[in-house]
DSSP file (Angstrom, degrees, kcal/mol; ACC not computed):
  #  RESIDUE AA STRUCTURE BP1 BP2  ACC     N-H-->O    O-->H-N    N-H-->O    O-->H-N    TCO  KAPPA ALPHA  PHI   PSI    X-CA   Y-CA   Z-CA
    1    1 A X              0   0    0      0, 0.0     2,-0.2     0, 0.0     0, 0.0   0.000 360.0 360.0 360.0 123.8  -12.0   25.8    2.0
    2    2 A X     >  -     0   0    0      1,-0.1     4,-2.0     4,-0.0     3,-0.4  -0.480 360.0 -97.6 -97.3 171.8  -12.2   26.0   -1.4
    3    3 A X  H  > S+     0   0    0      1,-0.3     4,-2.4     2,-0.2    -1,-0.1   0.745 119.7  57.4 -49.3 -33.6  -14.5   23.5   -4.2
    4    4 A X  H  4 S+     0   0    0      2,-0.2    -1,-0.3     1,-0.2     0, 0.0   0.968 118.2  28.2 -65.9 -57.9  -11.7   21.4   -4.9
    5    5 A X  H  4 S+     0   0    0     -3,-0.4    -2,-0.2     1,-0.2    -1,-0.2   0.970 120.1  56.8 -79.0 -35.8  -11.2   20.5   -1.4
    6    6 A X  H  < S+     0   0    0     -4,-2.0    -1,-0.2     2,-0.0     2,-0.2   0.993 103.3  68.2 -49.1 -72.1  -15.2   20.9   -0.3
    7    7 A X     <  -     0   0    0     -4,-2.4     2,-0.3    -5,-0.3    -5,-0.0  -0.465  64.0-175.3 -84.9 154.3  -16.1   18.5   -2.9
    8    8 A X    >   +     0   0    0     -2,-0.2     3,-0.7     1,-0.1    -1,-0.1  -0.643  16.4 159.4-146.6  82.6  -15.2   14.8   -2.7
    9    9 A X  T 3   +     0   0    0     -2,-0.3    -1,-0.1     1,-0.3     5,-0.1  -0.463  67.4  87.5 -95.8  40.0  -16.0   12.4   -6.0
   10   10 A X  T >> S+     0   0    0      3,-0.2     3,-2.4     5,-0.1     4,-0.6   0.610  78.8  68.1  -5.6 -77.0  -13.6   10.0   -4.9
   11   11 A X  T <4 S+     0   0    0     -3,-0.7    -2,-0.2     1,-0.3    -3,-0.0   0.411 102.4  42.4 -45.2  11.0  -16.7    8.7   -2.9
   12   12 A X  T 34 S-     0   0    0      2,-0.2    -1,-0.3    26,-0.0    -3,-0.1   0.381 128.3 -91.9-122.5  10.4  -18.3    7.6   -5.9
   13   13 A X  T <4 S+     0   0    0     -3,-2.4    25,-0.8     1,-0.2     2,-0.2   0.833  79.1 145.1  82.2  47.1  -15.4    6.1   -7.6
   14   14 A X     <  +     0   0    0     -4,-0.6    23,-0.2    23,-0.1    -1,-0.2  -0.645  14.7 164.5 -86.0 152.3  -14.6    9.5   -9.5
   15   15 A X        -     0   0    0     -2,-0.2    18,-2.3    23,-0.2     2,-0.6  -0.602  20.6-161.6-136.8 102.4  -10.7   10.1  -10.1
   16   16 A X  B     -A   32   0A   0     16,-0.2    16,-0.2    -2,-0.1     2,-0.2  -0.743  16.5-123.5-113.4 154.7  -10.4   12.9  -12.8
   17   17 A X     >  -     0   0    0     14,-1.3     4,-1.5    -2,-0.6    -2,-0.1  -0.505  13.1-153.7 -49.9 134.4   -6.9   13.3  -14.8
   18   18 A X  H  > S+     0   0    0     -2,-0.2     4,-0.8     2,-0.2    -1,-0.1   0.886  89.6  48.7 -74.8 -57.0   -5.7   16.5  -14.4
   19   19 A X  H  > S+     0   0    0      2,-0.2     4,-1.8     3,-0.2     3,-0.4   0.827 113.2  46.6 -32.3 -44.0   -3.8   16.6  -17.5
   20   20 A X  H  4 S+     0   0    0      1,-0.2    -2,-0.2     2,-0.2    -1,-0.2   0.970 114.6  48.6 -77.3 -48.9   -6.6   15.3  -19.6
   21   21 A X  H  < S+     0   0    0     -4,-1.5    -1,-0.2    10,-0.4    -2,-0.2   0.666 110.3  48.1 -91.0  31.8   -9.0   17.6  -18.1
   22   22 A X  H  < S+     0   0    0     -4,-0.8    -1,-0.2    -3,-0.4    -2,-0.2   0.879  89.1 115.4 -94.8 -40.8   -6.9   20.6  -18.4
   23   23 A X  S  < S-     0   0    0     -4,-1.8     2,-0.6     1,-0.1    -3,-0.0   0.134  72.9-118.8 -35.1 139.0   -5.9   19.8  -22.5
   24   24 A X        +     0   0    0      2,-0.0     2,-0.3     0, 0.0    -1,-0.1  -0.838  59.4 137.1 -83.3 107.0   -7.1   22.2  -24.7
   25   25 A X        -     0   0    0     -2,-0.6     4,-0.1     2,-0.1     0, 0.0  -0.929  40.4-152.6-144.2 162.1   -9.4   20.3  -26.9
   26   26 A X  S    S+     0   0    0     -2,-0.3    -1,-0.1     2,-0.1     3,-0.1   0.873  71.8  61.4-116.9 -24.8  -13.2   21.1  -28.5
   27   27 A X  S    S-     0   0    0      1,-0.1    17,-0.4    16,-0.1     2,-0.3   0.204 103.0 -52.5 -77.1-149.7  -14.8   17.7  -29.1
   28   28 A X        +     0   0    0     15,-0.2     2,-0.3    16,-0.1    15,-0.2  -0.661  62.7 164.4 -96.7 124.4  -15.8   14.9  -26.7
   29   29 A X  E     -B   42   0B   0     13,-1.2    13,-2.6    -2,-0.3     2,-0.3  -0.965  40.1-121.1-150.0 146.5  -12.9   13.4  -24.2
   30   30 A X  E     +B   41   0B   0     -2,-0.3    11,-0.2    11,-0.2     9,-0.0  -0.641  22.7 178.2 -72.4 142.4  -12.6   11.4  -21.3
   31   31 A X        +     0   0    0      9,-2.2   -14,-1.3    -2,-0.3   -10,-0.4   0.114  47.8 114.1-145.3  30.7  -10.8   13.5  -18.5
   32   32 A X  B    S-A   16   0A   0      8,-0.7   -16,-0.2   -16,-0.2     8,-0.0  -0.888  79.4 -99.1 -81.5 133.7  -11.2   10.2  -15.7
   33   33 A X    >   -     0   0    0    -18,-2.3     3,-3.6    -2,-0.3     5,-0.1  -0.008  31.9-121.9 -14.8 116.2   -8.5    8.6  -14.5
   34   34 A X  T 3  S+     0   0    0      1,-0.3    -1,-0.1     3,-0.0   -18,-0.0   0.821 112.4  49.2 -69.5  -3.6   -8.0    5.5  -16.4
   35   35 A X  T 3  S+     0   0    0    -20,-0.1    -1,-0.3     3,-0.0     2,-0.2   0.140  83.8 105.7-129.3  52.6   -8.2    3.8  -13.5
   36   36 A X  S <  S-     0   0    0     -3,-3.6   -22,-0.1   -21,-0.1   -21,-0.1  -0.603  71.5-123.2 -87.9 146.1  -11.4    5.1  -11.7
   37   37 A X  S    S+     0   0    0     -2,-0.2     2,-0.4   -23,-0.2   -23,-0.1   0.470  96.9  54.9 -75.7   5.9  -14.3    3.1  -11.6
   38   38 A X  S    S-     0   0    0    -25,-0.8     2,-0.4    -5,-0.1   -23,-0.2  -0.991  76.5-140.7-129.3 116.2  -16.5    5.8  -13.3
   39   39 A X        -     0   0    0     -2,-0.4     2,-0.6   -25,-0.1   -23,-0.1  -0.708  13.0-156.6 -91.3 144.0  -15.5    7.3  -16.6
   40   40 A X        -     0   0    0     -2,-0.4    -9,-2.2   -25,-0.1    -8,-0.7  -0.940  15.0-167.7-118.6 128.4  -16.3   11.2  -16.6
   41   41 A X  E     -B   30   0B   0     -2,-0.6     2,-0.6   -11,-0.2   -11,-0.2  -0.957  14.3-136.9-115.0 156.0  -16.7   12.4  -20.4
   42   42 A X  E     -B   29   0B   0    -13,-2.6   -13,-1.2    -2,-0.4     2,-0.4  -0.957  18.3-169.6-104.8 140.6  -16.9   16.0  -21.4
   43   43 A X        -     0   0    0     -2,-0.6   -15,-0.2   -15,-0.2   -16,-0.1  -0.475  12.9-141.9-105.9  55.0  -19.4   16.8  -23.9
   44   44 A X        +     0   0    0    -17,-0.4     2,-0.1    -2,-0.4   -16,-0.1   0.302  29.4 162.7 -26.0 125.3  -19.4   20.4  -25.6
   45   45 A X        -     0   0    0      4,-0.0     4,-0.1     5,-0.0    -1,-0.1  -0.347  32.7-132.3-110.2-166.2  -22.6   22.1  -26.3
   46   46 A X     >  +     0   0    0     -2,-0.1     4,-2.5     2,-0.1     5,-0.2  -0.280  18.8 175.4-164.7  77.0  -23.9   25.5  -27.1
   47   47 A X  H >> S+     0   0    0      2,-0.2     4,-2.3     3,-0.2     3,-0.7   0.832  75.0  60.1 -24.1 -78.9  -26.4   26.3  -25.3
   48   48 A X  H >> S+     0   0    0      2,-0.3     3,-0.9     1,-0.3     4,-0.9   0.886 107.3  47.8 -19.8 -93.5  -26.6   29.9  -26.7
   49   49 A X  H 34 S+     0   0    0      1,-0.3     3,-0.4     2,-0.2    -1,-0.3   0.713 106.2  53.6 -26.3 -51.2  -27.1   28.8  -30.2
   50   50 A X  H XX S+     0   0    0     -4,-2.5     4,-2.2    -3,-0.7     3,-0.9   0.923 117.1  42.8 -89.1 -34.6  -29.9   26.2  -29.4
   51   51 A X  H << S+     0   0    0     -4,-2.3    -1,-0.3    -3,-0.9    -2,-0.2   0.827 106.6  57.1  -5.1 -71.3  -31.9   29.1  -27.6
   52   52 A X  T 3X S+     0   0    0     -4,-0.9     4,-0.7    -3,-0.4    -2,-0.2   0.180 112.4  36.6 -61.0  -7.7  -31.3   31.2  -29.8
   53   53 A X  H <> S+     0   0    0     -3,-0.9     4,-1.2    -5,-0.5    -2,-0.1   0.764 114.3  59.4-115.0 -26.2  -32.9   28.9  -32.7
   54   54 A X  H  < S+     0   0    0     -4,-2.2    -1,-0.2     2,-0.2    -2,-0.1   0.243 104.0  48.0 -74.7  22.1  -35.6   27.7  -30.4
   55   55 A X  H >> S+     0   0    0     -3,-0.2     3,-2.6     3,-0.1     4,-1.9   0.578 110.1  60.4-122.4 -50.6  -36.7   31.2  -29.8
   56   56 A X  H 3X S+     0   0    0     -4,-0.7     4,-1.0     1,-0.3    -2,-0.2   0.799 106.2  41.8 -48.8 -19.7  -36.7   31.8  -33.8
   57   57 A X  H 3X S+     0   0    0     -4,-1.2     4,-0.9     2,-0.2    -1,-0.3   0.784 107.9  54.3-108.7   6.0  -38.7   29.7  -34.5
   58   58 A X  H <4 S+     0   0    0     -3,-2.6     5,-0.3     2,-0.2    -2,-0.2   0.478 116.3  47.4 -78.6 -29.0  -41.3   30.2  -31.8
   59   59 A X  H  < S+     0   0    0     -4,-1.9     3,-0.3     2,-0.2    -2,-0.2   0.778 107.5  54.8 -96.8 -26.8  -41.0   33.8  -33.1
   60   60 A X  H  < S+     0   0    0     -4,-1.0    -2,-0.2    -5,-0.5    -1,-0.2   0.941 110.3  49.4 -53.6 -53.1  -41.4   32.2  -36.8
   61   61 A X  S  < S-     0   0    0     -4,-0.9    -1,-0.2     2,-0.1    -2,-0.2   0.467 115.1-117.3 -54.4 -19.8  -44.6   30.6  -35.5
   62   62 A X  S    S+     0   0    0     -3,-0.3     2,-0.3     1,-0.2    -3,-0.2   0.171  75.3 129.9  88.3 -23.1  -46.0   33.7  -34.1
   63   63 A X        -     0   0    0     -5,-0.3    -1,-0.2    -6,-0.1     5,-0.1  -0.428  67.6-108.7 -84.1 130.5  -45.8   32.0  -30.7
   64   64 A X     >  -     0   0    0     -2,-0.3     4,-1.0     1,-0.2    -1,-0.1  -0.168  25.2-134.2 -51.2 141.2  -44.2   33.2  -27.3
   65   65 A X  H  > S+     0   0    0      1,-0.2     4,-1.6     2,-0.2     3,-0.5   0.888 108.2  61.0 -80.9  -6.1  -41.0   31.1  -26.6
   66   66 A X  H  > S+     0   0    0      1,-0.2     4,-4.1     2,-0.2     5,-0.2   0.950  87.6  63.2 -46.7 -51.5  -42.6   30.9  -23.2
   67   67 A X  H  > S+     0   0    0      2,-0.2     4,-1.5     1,-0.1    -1,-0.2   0.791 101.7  47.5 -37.0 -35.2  -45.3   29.4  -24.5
   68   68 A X  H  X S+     0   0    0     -4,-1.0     4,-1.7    -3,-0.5     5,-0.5   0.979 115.6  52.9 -60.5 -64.4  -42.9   25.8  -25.7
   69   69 A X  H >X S+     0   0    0     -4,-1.6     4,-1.5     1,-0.2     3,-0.7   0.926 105.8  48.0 -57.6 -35.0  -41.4   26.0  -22.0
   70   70 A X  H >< S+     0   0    0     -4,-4.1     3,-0.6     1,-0.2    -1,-0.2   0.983 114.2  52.1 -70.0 -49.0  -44.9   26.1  -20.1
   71   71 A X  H 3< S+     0   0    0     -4,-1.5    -1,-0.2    -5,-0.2    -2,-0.2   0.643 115.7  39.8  13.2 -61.7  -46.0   22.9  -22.4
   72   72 A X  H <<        0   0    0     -4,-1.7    -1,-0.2    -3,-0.7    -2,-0.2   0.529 360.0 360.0-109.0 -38.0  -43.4   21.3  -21.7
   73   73 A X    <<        0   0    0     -4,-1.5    -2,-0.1    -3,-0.6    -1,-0.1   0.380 360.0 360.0 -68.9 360.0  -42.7   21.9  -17.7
């Protein structure tokens, strides 16, 4: 059985477009079914980058970037 079929967001009022979320886009889009009861947005991040800048400046600080995450946890 594969995840498509395995998972089932229908029970929560999910419906997502399949055309909208297959479009090739880079900002912020809806890709729910305009008539679901739930709107699903996708948000684009980068994760990498903001890592990568929290670790510079941890390293800028002198400080382990472990140190921020035990702090914080």
């Amino acid at each position: 059985m594969g995840r498509a079929a395995s998972c089932r967001p229908e029970r929560l009022g999910i419906v997502i477009d399949s055309a909208r979320n297959l479009a090739p886009s880079t900002g912020e889009r809806a890709v729910s079914d305009e008539n679901g009861e739930v709107a699903v947005l996708v948000i684009p991040t980068d994760e990498e980058w903001e890592i990568a800048r929290q670790t510079l400046q941890s390293i800028k600080r002198g400080a382990s970037p472990l140190d921020d995450h035990a702090r914080t946890s």
